[in-house]
C-alpha positions, 0 to 999 in steps of 0.5 A, spaced: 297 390 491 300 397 490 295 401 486 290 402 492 283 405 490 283 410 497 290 414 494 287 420 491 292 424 485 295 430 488 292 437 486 297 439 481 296 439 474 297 434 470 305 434 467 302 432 460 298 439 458 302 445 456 305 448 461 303 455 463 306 462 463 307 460 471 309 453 471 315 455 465 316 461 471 318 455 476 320 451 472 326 456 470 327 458 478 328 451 479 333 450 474 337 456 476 336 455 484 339 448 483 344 451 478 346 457 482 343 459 489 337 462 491 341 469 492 345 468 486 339 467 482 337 473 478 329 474 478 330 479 473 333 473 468 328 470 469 323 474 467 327 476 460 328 469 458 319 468 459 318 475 456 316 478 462 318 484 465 320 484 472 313 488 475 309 482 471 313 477 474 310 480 480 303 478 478 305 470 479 310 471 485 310 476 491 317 476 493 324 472 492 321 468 499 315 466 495 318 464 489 322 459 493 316 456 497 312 456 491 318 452 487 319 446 493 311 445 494 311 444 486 318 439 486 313 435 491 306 435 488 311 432 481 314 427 484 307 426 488 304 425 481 308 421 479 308 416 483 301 417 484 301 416 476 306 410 476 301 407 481 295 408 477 299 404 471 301 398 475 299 392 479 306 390 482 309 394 487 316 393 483 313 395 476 310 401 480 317 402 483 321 403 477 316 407 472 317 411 477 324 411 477 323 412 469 319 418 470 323 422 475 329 421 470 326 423 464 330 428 461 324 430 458 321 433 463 323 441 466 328 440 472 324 440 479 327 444 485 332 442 489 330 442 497 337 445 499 335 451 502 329 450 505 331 455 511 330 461 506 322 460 507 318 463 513 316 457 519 309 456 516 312 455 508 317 450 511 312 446 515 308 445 509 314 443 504 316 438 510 309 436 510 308 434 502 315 430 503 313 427 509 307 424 506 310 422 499 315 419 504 310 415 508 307 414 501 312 411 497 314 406 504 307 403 503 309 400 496 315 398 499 311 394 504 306 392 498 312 389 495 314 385 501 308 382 502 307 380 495 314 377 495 317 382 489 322 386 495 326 384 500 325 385 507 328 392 510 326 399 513 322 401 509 321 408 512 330 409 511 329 405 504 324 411 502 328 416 504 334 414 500 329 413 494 327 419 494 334 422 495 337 418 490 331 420 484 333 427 487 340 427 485 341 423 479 339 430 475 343 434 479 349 429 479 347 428 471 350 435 471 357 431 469 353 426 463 356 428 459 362 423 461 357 417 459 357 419 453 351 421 448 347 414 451 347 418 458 339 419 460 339 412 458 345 409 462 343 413 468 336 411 469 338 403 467 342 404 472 338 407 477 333 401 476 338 396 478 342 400 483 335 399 487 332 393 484 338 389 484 345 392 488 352 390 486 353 384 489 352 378 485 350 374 491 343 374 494 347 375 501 348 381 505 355 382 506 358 383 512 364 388 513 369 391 518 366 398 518 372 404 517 374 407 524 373 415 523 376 416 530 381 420 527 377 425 524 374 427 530 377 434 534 383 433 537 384 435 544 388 440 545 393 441 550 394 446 555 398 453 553 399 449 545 396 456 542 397 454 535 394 447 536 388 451 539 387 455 533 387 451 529 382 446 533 377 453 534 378 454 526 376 446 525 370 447 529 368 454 526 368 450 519 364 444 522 358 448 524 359 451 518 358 446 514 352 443 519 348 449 517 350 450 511 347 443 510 341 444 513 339 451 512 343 452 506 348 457 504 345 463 503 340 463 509 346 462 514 349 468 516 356 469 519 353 471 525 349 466 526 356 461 525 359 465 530 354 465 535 354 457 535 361 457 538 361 463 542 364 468 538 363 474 533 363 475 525 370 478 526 373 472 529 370 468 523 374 474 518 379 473 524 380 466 522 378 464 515 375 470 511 370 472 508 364 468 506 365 466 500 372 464 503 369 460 509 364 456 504 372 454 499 374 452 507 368 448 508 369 445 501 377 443 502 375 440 509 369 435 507 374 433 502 379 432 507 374 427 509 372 424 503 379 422 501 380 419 508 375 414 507 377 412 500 384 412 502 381 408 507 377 403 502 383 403 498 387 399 504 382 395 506 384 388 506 377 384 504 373 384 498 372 390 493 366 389 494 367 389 502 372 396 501 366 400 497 360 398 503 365 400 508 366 406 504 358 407 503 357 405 511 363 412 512 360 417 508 353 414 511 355 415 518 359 422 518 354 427 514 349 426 520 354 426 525 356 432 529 363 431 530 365 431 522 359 433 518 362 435 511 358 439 506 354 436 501 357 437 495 350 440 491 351 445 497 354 452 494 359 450 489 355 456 485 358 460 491 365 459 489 370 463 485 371 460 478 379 457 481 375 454 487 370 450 483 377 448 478 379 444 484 373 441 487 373 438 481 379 436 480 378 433 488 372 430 486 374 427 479 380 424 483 375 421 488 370 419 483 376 415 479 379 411 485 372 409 487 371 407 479 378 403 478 376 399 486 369 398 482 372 394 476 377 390 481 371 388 484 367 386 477 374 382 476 375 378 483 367 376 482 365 380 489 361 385 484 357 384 478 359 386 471 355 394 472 355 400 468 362 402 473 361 410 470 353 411 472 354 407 478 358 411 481 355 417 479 349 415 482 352 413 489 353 419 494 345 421 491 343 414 497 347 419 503 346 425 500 339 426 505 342 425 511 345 432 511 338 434 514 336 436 520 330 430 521 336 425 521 336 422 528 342 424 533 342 418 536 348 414 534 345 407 534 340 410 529 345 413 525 348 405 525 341 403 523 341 408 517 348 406 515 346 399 514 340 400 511 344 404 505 349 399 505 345 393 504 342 397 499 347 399 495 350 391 496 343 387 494 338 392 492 331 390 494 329 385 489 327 379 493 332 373 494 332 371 500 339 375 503 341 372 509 347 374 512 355 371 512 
């Protein structure tokens, strides 16, 4: 059973009393973290919306880096709650499974912190952070192994399926940002949606798809031939941009420092201004080059000659496979888009809308051949990149047959969820 009597609830206030002066502090960085960016986010705003003047806020939090620590280990004691609640309320693994769900998406509740820029914290901080989600990880892959045992779930990596969870109910408020294209039912539909993405998939079939993954070959940096001076330039250009973008991912954007890009490819803070710009220009650069990235795959997808169902697992084991990479590595799209100008986020989300409108048009083809099964098109693909978006981190694994393994893992997922119909392959 998944309630086990050994599980003891985290030590953290219960969410249902009246939150204090100190939790509607943390409550509101976290929201202004999410939204804007540690450094972008104002300590003396913060201390206005609550009635508090700057000195007095300095009675709950010690500095910026404090605050920081402070949000993340409430982020994880929540969700820890929460699951812990959600196992107290139920029997089955399955029942278990989506109350949780419903209590991470609840709109009701305050927006917790996300984890983006954990690098802002000292070595100590970062290990407890690492630690509580490490256990809300290993805690959450023992119900997914409960739920196998009593035949609610399907057999799976339960460590890589945890992760993707946790992911998943992580980005869907952020991703919710944009709810306002599902219109005034959005909470509703994202949570319905949610739920069936992990208990049912997209397949209407019991069977996991095979497909003929997509070759990222030419993505990769190119040779350059001896004396091409402009042909080297632009490879030195693309490598600044890609080690960027890893260590924006990683360490988030306002804890990595030009210097710090540089002397990961042997340069200096004036070869960056040399070649790119400024910081803010290095981060639209990072940006215009992930979605480079992502049109390929989706152009790819397009192309693809098998099912629709077929072309968006294909496009999932992709993304999958090259936010972990080293070669590739394109910025996680909750990663600096506060940090833009007001033209730069125009366009991303001009990039982003034409993606997210080719991957909603190549749903509704398959729900009309029969490979997809007839879904909320605009809450799935909402929910989508929130299954890769923790591969961005630095605890992934490099090995490239791990990497593989994760990708599958996700895309069996995402084809026929974790309800137990016995998948076999084909």
């Amino acid at each position: 059973m998944a309630n086990t009597e050994s599980e003891t609830a985290p030590d953290l206030t219960s969410t249902t009393s009246a939150p204090s002066r100190h939790d509607r502090l943390l409550d509101e960085a976290a929201r202004q973290f999410n939204t804007r960016g540690v450094l972008l986010t104002s300590l003396s705003e913060i201390a206005a919306k609550l009635g508090l003047s700057r000195k007095a806020m300095y009675y709950y939090v010690a500095d910026r880096q404090d605050l920081v620590f402070q949000c993340y280990e409430r982020a994880a004691q929540i969700t820890a709650r929460r699951l812990f609640e959600a196992s107290r309320a139920h029997g089955g693994a399955a029942e278990v499974l989506k109350d949780f769900v419903t209590r991470m998406l609840d709109p009701n509740e305050p927006e917790i912190a996300a984890g983006s820029e954990i690098a802002m914290m000292n070595p100590t901080q970062r290990d407890t952070i690492q630690g509580l989600y490490g256990a809300l990880a290993a805690r959450l892959a023992r119900l997914l192994e409960s739920g196998h045992s009593e035949g609610a779930f399907r057999a799976c990596d339960v460590d890589v399926i945890a992760r993707a969870i946790l992911s998943l109910v992580a980005w869907a408020p952020l991703g919710g940002r944009w709810i306002q294209a599902l219109g005034p039912l959005g909470h509703s539909r994202l949570l319905a949606a949610a739920i069936a993405t992990l208990m049912e998939g997209l397949s209407p079939q019991t069977r996991i798809p095979e497909f003929r993954p997509l070759d990222l070959a030419p993505l990769a940096p190119r040779t350059v031939r001896a004396f091409d001076r402009e042909a080297a330039l632009e490879a030195k250009r693309a490598t600044l941009l890609r080690i960027a973008s890893r260590l924006f991912n990683r360490k988030g954007i306002d804890a990595t420092s030009l210097e710090e890009i540089a002397a990961q490819v042997g340069a200096t803070k004036r070869t960056i201004h040399h070649h790119i710009g400024s910081k803010a220009e290095l981060v639209m650069a990072c940006y215009e080059r992930t979605y480079r990235i992502f049109f390929f795959i989706m152009e790819r997808a397009l192309e693809y000659p098998g099912s629709r169902l077929d072309a968006l697992v294909a496009a999932m084991h992709a993304s999958a496979l090259a936010y972990p990479s080293e070669e590739l590595s394109p910025l996680s799209p909750l990663v600096g888009y506060a940090t833009l100008s007001r033209e730069g986020q125009l366009k991303m989300n001009e990039y982003g809308q034409k993606i997210s409108t080719e991957y909603r048009a190549l749903i509704r083809q398959g729900v009309r051949e029969g490979s997809i099964r007839d879904v909320d098109v605009e809450a799935r693909a909402l929910l989508l990149p929130g299954l890769t978006s923790w591969l961005v981190k630095d605890d992934v694994p490099s090995e490239p047959a791990e990497q593989r393994h994760i990708a599958r893992e996700i895309v069996n997922l995402v084809a026929v969820g974790l309800g137990n119909s016995a998948p076999v392959r084909v």
